[in-house]
C-alpha beads as a LAMMPS data file, in Angstrom:
LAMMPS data file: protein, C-alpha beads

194 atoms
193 bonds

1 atom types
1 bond types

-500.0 500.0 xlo xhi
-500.0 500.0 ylo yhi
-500.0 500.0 zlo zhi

Masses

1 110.0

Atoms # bond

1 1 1 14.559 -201.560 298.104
2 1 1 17.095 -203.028 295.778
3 1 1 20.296 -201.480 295.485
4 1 1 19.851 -201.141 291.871
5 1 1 16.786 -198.552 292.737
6 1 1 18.758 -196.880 295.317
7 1 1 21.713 -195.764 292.560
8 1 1 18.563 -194.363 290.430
9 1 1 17.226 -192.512 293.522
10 1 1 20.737 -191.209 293.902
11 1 1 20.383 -189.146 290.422
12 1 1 17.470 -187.434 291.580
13 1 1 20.106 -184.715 292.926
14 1 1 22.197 -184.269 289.735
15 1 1 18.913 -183.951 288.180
16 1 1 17.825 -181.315 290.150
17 1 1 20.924 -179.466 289.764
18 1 1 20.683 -179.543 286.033
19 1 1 17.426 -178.429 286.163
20 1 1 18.168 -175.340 288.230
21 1 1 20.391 -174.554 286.000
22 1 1 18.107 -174.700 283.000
23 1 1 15.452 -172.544 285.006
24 1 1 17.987 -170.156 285.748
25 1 1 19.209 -170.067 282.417
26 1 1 15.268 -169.351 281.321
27 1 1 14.879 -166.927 283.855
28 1 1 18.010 -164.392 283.176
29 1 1 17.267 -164.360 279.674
30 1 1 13.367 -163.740 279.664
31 1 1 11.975 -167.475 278.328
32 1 1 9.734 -167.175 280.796
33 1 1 8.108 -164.320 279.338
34 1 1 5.461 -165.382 276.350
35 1 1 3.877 -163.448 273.649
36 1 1 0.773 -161.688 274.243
37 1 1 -2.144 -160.812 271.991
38 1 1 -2.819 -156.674 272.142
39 1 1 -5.298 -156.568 269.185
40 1 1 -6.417 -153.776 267.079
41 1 1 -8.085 -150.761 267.264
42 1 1 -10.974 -150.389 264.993
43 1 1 -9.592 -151.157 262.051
44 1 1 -6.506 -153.414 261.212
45 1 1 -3.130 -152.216 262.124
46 1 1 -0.931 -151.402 258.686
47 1 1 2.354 -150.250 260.533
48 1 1 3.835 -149.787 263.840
49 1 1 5.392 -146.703 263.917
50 1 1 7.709 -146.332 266.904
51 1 1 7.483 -145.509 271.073
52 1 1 7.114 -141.864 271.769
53 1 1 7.640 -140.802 275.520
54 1 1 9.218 -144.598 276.221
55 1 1 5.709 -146.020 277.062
56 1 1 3.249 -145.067 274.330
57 1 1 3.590 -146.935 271.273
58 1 1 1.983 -145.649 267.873
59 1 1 0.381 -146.906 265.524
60 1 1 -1.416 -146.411 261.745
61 1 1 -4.457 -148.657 260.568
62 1 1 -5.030 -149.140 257.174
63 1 1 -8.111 -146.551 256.974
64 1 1 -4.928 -143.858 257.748
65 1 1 -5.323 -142.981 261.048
66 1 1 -3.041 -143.363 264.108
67 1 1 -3.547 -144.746 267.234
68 1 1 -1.513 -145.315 270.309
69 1 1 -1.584 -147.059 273.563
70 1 1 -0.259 -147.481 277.169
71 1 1 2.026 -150.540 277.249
72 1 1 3.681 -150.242 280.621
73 1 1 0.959 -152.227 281.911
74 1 1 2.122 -154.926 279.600
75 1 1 5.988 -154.556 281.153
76 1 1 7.036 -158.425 282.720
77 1 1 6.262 -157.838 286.316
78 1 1 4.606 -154.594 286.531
79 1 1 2.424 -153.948 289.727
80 1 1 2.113 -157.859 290.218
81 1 1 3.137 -161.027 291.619
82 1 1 4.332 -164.018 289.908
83 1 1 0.650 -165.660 290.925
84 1 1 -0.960 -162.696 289.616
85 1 1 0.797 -163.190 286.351
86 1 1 -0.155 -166.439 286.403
87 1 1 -3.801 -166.259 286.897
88 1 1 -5.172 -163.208 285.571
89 1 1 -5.633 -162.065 282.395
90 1 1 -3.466 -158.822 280.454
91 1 1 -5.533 -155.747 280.892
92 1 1 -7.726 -154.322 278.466
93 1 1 -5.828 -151.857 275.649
94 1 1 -7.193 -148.671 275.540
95 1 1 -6.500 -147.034 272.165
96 1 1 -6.245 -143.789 271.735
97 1 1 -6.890 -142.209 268.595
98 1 1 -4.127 -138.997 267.707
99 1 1 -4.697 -135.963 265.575
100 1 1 -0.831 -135.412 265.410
101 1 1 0.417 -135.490 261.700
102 1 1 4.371 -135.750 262.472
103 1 1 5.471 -138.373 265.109
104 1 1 8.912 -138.605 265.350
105 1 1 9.351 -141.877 267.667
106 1 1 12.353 -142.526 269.903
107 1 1 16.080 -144.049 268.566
108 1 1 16.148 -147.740 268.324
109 1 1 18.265 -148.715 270.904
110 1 1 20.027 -152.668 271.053
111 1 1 19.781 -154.451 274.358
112 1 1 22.753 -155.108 276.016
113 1 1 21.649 -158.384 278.025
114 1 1 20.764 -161.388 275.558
115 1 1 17.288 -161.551 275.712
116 1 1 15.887 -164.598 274.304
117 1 1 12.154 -164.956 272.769
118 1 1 10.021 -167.874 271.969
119 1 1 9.275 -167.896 267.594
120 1 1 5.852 -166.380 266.998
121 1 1 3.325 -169.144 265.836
122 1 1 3.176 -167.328 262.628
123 1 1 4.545 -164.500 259.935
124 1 1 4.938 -161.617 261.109
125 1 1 4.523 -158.243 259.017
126 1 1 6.716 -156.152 260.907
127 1 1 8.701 -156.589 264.086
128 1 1 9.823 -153.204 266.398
129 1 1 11.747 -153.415 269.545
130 1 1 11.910 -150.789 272.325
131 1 1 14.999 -151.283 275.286
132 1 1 14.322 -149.407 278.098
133 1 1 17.430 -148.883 280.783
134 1 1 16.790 -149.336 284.651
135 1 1 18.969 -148.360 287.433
136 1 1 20.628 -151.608 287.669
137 1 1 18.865 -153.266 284.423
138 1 1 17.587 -153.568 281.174
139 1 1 13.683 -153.733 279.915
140 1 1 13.186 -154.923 276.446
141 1 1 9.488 -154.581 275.081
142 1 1 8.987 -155.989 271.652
143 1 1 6.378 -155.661 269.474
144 1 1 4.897 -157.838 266.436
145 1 1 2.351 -156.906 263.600
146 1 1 0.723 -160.102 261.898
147 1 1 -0.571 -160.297 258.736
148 1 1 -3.816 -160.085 259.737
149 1 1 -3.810 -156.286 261.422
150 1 1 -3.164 -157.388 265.120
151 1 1 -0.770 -156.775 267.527
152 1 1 1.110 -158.893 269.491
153 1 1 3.556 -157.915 272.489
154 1 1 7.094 -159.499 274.604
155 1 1 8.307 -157.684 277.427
156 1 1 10.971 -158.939 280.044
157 1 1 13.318 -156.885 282.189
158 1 1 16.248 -158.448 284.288
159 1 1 18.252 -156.152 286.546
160 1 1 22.665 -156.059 287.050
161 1 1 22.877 -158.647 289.682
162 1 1 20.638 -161.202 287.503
163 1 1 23.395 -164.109 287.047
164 1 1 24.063 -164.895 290.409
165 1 1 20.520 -167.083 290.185
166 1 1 22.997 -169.490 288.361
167 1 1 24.445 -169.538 292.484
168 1 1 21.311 -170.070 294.200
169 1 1 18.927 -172.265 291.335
170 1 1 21.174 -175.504 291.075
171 1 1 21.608 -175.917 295.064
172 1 1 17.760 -175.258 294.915
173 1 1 17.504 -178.147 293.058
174 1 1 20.211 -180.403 294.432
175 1 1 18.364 -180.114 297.851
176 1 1 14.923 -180.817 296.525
177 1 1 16.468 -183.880 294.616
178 1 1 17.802 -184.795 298.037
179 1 1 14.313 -184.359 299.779
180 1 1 12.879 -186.455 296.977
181 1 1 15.144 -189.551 297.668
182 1 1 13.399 -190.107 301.250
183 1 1 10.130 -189.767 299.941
184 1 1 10.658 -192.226 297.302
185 1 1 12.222 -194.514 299.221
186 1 1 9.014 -194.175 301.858
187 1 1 6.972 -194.835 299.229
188 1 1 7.915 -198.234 298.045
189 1 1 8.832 -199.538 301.653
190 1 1 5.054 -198.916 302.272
191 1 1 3.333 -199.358 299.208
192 1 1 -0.303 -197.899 298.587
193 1 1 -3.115 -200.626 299.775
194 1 1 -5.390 -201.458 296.779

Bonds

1 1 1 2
2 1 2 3
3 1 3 4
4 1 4 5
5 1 5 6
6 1 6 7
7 1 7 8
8 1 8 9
9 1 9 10
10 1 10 11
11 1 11 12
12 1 12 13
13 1 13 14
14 1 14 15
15 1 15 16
16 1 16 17
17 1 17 18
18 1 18 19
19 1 19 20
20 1 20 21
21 1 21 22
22 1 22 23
23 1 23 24
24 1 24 25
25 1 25 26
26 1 26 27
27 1 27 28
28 1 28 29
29 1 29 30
30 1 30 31
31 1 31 32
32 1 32 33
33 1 33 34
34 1 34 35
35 1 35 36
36 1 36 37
37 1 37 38
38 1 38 39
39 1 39 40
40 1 40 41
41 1 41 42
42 1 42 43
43 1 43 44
44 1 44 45
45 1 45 46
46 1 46 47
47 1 47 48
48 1 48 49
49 1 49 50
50 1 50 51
51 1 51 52
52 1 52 53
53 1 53 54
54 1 54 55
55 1 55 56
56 1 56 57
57 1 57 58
58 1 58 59
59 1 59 60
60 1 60 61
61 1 61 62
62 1 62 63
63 1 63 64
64 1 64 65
65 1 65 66
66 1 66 67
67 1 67 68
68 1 68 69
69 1 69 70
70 1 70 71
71 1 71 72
72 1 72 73
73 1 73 74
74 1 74 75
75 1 75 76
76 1 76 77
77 1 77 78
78 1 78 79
79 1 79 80
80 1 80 81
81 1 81 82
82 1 82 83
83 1 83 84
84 1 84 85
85 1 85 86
86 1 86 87
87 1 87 88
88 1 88 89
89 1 89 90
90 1 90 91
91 1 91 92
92 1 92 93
93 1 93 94
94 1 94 95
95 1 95 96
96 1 96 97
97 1 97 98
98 1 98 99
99 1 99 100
100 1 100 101
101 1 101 102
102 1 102 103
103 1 103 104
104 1 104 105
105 1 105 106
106 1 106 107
107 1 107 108
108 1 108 109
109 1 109 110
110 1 110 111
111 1 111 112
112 1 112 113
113 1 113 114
114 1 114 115
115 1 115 116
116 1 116 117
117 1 117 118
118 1 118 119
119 1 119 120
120 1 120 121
121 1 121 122
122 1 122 123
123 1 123 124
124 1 124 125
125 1 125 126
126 1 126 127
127 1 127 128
128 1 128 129
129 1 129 130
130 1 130 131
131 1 131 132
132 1 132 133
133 1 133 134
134 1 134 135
135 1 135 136
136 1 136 137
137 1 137 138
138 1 138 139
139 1 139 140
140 1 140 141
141 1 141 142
142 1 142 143
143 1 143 144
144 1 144 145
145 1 145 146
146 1 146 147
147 1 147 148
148 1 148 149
149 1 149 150
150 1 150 151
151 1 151 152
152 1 152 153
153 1 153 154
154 1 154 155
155 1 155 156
156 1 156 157
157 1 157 158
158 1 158 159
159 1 159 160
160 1 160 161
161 1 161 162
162 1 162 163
163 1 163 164
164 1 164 165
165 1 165 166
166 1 166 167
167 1 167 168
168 1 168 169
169 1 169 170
170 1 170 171
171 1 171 172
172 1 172 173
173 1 173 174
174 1 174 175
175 1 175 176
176 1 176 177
177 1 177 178
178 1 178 179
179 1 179 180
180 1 180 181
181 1 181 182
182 1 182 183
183 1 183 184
184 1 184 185
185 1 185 186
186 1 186 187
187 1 187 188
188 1 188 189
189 1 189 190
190 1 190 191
191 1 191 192
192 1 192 193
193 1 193 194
């Protein structure tokens, strides 16, 4: 292999330190959390109106009535692995239609971490956030209304010790960069036969 190659090869490890730190980066402030569609209940949603009892959030349609659902299923890692997030689909909502006239939905409350979301793919009609604290923690949970009556839904929770990923991530990659170099290297010493 020309020694020309070999410097290349040798960024593979910087390379993989950077990008540990980028994943790390993603990961302790929620980019790897997407938006998911909820839906509507039988007719289109007109307003959200706030989370009652920190896991039901309510809702009016535009026909007047109110409806609310279970969203801790929805939380970033609730119940399931990684793979399981991966590969299966968001459970079905069930909506639950309420006779109460008066809700009076839970304080707003800021997050403390800095929580960053991916822009929704289009205008929204109202936008309601619900921070949640855990023993060593923060869950944020927030909630979009599109113009067309549906509901959309971001949750991600990190807990205290979250930044010391920035510690482990970029050696994570340094050493697979290193592992790559061999490889590589193995590669073009014994080209495949065609």
């Amino acid at each position: 292999m020309r020694k020309h190659n070999t410097l290349k090869l040798l960024l593979l490890p910087f390379f993989g330190m950077i990008f540990g730190m980028v994943y790390a980066f993603m990961f302790v402030h929620g980019l790897t959390a997407t938006w998911a569609l909820i839906g509507k209940p039988s007719d289109d949603i007109s307003k959200i109106i706030g989370v009652v009892g920190q896991t039901n959030l309510f809702v009016s349609t535009v026909s007047g009535e109110i409806y609310s659902f279970d969203f801790s299923e929805y939380y970033y890692g609730h119940n399931s692995s990684f793979a399981d997030q991966l590969f299966s689909s968001a459970p079905p909502v069930i909506w639950k239609k309420e006779n109460m006239l008066t809700i009076i939905p839970e304080p707003v409350r800021r997050p403390t971490f800095n929580f960053i979301t991916w822009p929704l793919l289009f205008k929204e009609k109202q936008l309601y956030e619900s921070t949640h604290q855990l023993i060593e923690g923060e869950l944020l949970t927030k909630f979009a209304l599109s113009k067309d009556g549906n509901l959309w839904i971001w949750s991600y929770g990190v807990g205290g010790m979250a930044g010391i990923l920035y510690y482990f991530y970029p050696p994570i990659g340094l050493l697979f960069g290193l592992l790559l170099i061999p490889i590589i290297k193995h590669w073009n010493v014994y080209p495949a036969k065609p």
